[in-house]
N, CA, C and O atoms as a Tinker XYZ file with bonds, in Angstrom:
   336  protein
     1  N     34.679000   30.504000  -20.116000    73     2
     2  CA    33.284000   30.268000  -19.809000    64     1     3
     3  C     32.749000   31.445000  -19.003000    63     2     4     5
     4  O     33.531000   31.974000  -18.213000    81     3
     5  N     31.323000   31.990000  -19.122000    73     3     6
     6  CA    30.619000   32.888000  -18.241000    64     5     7
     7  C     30.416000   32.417000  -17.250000    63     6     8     9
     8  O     30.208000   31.241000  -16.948000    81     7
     9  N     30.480000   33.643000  -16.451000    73     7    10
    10  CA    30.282000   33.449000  -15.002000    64     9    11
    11  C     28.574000   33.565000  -14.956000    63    10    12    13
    12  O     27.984000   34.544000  -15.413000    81    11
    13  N     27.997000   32.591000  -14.431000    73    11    14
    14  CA    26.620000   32.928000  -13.896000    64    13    15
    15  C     26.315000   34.217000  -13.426000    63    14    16    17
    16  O     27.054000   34.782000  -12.620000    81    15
    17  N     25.494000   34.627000  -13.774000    73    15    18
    18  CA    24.540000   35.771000  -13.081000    64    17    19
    19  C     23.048000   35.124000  -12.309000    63    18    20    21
    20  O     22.656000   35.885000  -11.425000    81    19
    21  N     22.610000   34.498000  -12.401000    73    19    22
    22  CA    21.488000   34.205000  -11.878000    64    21    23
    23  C     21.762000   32.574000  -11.734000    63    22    24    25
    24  O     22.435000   31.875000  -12.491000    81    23
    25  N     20.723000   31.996000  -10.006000    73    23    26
    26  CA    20.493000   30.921000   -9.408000    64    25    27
    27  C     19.435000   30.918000   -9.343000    63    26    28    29
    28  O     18.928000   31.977000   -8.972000    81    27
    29  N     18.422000   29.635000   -9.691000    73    27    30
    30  CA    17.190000   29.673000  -10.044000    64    29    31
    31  C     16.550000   28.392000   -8.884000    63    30    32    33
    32  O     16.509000   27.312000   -9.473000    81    31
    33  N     16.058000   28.289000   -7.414000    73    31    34
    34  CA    15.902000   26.944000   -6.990000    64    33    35
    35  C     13.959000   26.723000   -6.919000    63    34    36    37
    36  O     13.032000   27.369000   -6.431000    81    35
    37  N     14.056000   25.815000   -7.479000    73    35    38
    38  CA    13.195000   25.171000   -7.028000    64    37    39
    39  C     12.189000   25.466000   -5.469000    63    38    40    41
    40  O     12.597000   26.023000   -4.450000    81    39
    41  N     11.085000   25.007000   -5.667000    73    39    42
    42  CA    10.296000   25.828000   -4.133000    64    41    43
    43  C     11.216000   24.287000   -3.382000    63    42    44    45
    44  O     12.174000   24.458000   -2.628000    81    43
    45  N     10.700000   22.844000   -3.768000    73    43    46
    46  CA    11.358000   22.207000   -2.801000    64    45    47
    47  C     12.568000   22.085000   -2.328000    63    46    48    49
    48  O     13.015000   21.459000   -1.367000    81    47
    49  N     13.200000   22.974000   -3.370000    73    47    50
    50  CA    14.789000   22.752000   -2.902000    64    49    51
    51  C     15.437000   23.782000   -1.843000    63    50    52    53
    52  O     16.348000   23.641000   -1.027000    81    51
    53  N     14.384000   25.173000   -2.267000    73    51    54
    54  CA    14.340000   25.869000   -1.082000    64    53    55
    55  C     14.134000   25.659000    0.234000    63    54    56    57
    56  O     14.836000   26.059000    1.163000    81    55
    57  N     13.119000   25.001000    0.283000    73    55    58
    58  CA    12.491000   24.440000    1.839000    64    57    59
    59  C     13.780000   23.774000    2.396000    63    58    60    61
    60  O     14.411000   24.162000    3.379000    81    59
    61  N     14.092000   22.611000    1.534000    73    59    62
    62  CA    15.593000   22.128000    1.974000    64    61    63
    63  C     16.253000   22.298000    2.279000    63    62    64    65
    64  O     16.866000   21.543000    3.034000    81    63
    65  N     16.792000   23.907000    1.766000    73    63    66
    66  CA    18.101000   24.606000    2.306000    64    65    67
    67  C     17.929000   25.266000    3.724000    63    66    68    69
    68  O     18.733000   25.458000    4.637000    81    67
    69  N     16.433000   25.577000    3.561000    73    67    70
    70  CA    15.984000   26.623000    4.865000    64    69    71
    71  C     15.992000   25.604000    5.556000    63    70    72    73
    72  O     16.585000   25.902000    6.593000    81    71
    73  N     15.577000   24.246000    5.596000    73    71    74
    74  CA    15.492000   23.421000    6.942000    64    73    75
    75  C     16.918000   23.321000    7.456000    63    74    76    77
    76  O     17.188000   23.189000    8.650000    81    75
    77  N     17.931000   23.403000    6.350000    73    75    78
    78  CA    19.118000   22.620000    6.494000    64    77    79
    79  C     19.699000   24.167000    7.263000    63    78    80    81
    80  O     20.542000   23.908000    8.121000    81    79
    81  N     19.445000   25.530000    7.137000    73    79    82
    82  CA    19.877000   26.388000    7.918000    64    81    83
    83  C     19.730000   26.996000    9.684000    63    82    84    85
    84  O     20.431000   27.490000   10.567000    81    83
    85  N     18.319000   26.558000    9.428000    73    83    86
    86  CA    18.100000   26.336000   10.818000    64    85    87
    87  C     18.226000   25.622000   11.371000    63    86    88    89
    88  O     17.902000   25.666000   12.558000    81    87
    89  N     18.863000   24.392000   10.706000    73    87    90
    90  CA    19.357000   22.976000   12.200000    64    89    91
    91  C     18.309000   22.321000   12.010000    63    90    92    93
    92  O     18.336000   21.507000   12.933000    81    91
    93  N     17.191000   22.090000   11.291000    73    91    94
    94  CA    15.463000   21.194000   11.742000    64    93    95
    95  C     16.007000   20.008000   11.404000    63    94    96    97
    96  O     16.719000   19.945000   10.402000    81    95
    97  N     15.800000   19.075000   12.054000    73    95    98
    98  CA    16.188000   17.625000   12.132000    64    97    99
    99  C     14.769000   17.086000   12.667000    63    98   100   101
   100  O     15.079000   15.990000   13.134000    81    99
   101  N     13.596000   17.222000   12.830000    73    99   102
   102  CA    12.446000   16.566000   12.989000    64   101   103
   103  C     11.515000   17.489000   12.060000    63   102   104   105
   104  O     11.688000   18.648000   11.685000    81   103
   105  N     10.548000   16.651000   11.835000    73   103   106
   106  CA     9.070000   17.621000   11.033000    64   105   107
   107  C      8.816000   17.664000    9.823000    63   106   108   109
   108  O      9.824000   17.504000    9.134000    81   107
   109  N      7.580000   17.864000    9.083000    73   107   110
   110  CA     7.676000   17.931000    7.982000    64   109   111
   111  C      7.261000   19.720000    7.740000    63   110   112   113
   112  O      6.237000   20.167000    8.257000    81   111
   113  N      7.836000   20.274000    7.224000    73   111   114
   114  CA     8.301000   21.959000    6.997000    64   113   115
   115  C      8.064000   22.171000    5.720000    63   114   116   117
   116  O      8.591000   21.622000    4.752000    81   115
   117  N      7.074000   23.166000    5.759000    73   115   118
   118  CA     6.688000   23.614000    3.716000    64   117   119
   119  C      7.064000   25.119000    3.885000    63   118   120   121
   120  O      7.189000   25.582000    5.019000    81   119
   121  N      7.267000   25.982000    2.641000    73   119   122
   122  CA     7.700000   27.148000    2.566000    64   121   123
   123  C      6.277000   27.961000    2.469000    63   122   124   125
   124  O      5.320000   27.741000    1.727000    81   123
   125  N      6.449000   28.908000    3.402000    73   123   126
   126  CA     5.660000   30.222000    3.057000    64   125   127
   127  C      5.789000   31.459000    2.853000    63   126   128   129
   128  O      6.910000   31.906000    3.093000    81   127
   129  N      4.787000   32.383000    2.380000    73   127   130
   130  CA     5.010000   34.052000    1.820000    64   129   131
   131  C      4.660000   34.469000    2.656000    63   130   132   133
   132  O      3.748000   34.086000    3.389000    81   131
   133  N      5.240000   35.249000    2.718000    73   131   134
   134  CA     4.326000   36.864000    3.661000    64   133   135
   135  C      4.301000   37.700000    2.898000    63   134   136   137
   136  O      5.385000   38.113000    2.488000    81   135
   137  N      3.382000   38.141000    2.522000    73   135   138
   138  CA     2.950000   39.184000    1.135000    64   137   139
   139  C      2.022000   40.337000    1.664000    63   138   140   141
   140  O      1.026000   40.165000    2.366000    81   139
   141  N      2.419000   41.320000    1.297000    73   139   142
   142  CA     1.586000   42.479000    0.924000    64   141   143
   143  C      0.596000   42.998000    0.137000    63   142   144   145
   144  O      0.559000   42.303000   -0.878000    81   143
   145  N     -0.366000   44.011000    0.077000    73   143   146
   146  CA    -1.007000   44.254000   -1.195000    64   145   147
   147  C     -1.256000   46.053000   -0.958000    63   146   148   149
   148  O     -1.682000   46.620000    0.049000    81   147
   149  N     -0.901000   46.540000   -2.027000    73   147   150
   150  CA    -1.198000   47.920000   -2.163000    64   149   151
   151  C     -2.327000   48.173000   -3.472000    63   150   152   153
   152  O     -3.095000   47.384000   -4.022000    81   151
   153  N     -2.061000   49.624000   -3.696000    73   151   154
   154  CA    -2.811000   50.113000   -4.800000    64   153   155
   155  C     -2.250000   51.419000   -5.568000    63   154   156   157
   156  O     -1.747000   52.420000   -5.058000    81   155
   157  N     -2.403000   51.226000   -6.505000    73   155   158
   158  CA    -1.597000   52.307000   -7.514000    64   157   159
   159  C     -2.108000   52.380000   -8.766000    63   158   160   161
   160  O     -2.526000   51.308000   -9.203000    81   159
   161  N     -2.216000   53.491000   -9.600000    73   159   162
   162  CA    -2.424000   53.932000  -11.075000    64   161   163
   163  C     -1.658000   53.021000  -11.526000    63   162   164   165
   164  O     -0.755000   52.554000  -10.832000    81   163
   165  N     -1.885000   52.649000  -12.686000    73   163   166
   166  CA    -1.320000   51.916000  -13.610000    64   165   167
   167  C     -1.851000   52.207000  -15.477000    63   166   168   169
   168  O     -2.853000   52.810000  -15.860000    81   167
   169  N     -0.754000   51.525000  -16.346000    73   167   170
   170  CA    -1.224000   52.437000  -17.651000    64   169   171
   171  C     -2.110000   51.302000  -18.254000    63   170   172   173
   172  O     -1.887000   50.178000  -17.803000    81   171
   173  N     -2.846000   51.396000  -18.975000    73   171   174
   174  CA    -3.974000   50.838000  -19.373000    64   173   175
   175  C     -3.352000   49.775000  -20.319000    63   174   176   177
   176  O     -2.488000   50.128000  -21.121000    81   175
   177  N     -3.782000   48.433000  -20.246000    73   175   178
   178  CA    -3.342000   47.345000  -21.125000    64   177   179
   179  C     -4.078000   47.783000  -22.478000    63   178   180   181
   180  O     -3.514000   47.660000  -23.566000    81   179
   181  N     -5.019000   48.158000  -22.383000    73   179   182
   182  CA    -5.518000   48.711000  -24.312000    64   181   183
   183  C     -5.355000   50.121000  -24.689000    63   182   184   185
   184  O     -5.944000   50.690000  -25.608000    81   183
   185  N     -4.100000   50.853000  -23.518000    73   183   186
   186  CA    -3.556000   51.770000  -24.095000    64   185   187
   187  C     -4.916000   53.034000  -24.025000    63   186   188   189
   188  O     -4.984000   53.945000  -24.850000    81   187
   189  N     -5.790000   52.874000  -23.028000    73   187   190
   190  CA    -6.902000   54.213000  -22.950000    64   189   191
   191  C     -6.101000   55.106000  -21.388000    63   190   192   193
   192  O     -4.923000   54.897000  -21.100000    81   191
   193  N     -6.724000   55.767000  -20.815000    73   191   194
   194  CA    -6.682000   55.954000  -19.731000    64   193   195
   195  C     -6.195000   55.373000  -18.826000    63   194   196   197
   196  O     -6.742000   54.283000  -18.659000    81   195
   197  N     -4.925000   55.706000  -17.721000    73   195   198
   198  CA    -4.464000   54.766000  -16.404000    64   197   199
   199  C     -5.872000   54.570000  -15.707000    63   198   200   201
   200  O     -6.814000   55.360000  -15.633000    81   199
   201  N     -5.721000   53.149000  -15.169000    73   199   202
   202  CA    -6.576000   52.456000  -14.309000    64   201   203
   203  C     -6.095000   51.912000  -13.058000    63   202   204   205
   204  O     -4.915000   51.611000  -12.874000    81   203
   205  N     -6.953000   51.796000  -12.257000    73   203   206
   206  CA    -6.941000   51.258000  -10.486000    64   205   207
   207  C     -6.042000   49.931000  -11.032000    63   206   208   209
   208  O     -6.101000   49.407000  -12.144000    81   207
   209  N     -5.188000   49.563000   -9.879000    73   207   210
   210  CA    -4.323000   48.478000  -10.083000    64   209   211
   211  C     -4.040000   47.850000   -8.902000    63   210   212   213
   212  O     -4.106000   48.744000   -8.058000    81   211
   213  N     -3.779000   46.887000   -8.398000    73   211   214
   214  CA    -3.295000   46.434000   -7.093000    64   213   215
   215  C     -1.754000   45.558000   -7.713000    63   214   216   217
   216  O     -1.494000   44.807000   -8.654000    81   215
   217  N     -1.085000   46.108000   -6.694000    73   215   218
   218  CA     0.697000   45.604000   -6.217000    64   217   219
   219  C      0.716000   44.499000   -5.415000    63   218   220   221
   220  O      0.196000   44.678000   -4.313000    81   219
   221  N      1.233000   43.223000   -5.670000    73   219   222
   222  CA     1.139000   42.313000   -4.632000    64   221   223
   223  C      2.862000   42.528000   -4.114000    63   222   224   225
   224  O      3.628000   42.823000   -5.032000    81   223
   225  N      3.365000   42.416000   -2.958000    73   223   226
   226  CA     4.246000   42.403000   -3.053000    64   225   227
   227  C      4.876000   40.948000   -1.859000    63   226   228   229
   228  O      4.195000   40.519000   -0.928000    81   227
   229  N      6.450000   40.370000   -2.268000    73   227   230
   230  CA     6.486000   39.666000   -1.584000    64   229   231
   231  C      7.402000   40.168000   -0.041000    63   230   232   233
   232  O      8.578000   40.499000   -0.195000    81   231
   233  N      6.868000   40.193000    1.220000    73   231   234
   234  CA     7.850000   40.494000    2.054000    64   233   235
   235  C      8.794000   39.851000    2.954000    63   234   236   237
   236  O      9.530000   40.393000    3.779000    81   235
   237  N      8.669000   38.646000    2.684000    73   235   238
   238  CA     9.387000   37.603000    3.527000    64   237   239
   239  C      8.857000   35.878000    2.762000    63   238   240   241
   240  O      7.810000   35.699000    2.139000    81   239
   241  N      9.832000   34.901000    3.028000    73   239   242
   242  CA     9.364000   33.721000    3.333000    64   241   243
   243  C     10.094000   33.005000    4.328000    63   242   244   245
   244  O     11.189000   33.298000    4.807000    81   243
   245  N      9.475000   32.186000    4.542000    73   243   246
   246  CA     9.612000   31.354000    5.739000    64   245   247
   247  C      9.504000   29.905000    6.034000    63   246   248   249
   248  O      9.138000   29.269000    5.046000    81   247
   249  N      9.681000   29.295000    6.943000    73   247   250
   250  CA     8.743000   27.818000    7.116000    64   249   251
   251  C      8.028000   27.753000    7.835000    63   250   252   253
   252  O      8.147000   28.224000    8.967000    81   251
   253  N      6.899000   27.050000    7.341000    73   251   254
   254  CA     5.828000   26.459000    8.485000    64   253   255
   255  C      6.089000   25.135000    8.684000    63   254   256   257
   256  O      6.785000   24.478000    7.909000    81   255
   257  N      5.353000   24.501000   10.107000    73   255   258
   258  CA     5.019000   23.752000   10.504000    64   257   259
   259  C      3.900000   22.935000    9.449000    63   258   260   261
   260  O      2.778000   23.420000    9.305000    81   259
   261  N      4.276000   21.720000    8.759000    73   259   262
   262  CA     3.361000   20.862000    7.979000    64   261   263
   263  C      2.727000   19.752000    8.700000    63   262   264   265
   264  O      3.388000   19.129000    9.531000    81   263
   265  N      1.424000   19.427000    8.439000    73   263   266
   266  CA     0.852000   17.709000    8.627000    64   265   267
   267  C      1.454000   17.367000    7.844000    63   266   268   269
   268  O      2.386000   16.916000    8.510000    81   267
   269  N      1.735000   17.176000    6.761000    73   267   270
   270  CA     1.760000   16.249000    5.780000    64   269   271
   271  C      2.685000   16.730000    4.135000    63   270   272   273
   272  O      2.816000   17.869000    3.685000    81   271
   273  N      3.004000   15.920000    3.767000    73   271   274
   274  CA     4.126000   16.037000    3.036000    64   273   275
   275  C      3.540000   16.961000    1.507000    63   274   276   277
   276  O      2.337000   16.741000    1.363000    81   275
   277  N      3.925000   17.601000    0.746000    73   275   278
   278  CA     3.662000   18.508000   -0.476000    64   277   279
   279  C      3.985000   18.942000   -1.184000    63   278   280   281
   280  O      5.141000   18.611000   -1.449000    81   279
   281  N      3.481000   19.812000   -1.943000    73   279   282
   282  CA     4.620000   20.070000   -3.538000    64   281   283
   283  C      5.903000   21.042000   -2.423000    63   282   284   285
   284  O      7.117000   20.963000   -2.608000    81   283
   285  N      5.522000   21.540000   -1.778000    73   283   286
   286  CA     6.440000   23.113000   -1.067000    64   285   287
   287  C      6.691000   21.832000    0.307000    63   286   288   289
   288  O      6.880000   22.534000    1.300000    81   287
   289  N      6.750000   20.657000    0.656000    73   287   290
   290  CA     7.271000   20.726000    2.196000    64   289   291
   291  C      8.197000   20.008000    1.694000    63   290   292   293
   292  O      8.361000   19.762000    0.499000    81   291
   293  N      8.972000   19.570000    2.791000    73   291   294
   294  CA    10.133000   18.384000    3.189000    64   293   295
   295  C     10.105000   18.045000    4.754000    63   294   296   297
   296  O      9.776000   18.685000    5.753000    81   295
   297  N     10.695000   16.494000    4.476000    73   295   298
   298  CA    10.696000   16.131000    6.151000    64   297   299
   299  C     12.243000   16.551000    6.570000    63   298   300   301
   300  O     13.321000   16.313000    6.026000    81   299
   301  N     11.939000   17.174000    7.598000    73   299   302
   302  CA    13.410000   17.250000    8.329000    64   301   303
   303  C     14.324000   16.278000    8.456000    63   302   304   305
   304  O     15.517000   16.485000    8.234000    81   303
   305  N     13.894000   15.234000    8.789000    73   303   306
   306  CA    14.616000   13.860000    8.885000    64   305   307
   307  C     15.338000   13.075000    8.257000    63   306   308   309
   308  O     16.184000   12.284000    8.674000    81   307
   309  N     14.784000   13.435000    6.605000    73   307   310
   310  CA    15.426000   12.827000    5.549000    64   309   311
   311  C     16.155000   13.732000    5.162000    63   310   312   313
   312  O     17.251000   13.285000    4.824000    81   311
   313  N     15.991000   15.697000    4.959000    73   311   314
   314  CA    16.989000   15.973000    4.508000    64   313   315
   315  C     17.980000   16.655000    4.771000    63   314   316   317
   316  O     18.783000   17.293000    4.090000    81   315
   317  N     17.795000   16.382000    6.261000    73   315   318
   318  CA    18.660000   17.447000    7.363000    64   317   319
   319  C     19.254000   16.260000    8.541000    63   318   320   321
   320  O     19.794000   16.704000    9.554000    81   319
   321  N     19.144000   14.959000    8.382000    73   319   322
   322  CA    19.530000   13.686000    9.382000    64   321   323
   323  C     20.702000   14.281000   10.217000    63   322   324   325
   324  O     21.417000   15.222000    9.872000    81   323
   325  N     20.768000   13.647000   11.250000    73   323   326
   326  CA    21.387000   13.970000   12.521000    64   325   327
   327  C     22.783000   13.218000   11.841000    63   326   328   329
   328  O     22.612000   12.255000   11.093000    81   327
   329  N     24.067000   13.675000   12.120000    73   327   330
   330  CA    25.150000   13.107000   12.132000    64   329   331
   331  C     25.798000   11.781000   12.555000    63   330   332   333
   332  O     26.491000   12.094000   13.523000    81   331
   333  N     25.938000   10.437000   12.332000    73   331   334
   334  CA    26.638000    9.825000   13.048000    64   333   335
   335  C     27.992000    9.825000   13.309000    63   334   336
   336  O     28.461000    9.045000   14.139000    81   335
């Protein structure tokens, strides 16, 4: 059998893991970007002349602090519970 090359998660399953790395055991926690934006030549989609283009780029994600539950949050509580 092949060995995987690529892991594909989910945004909520991400949030999950990140809560579950930092220890969060209270809160409800959604994932966020920290993104960039530049500008650069680029080649023309109908093939005339390069045109102005903007680069989004991603530079980090993270968690925030949520009100309320969402496609991107999770509660700490349910998926990070304290040990008995």
């Amino acid at each position: 059998m092949a060995e995987p090359t690529q892991y594909i998660f989910a945004h909520k399953e991400l949030a999950e893991l990140l809560v579950k790395k930092q220890g969060l055991r209270e809160g409800m926690w959604t994932l966020a970007f920290q993104v960039g934006m530049g500008n650069t030549v680029a080649p023309s989609p109908t093939g005339g002349d390069p045109v102005p283009a903007v680069v989004v780029s991603i530079l980090g994600v993270a968690l925030q602090k949520a009100d309320k539950e969402g496609p991107m949050t999770v509660d700490a509580a349910k998926v990070n519970p304290h040990k008995k």
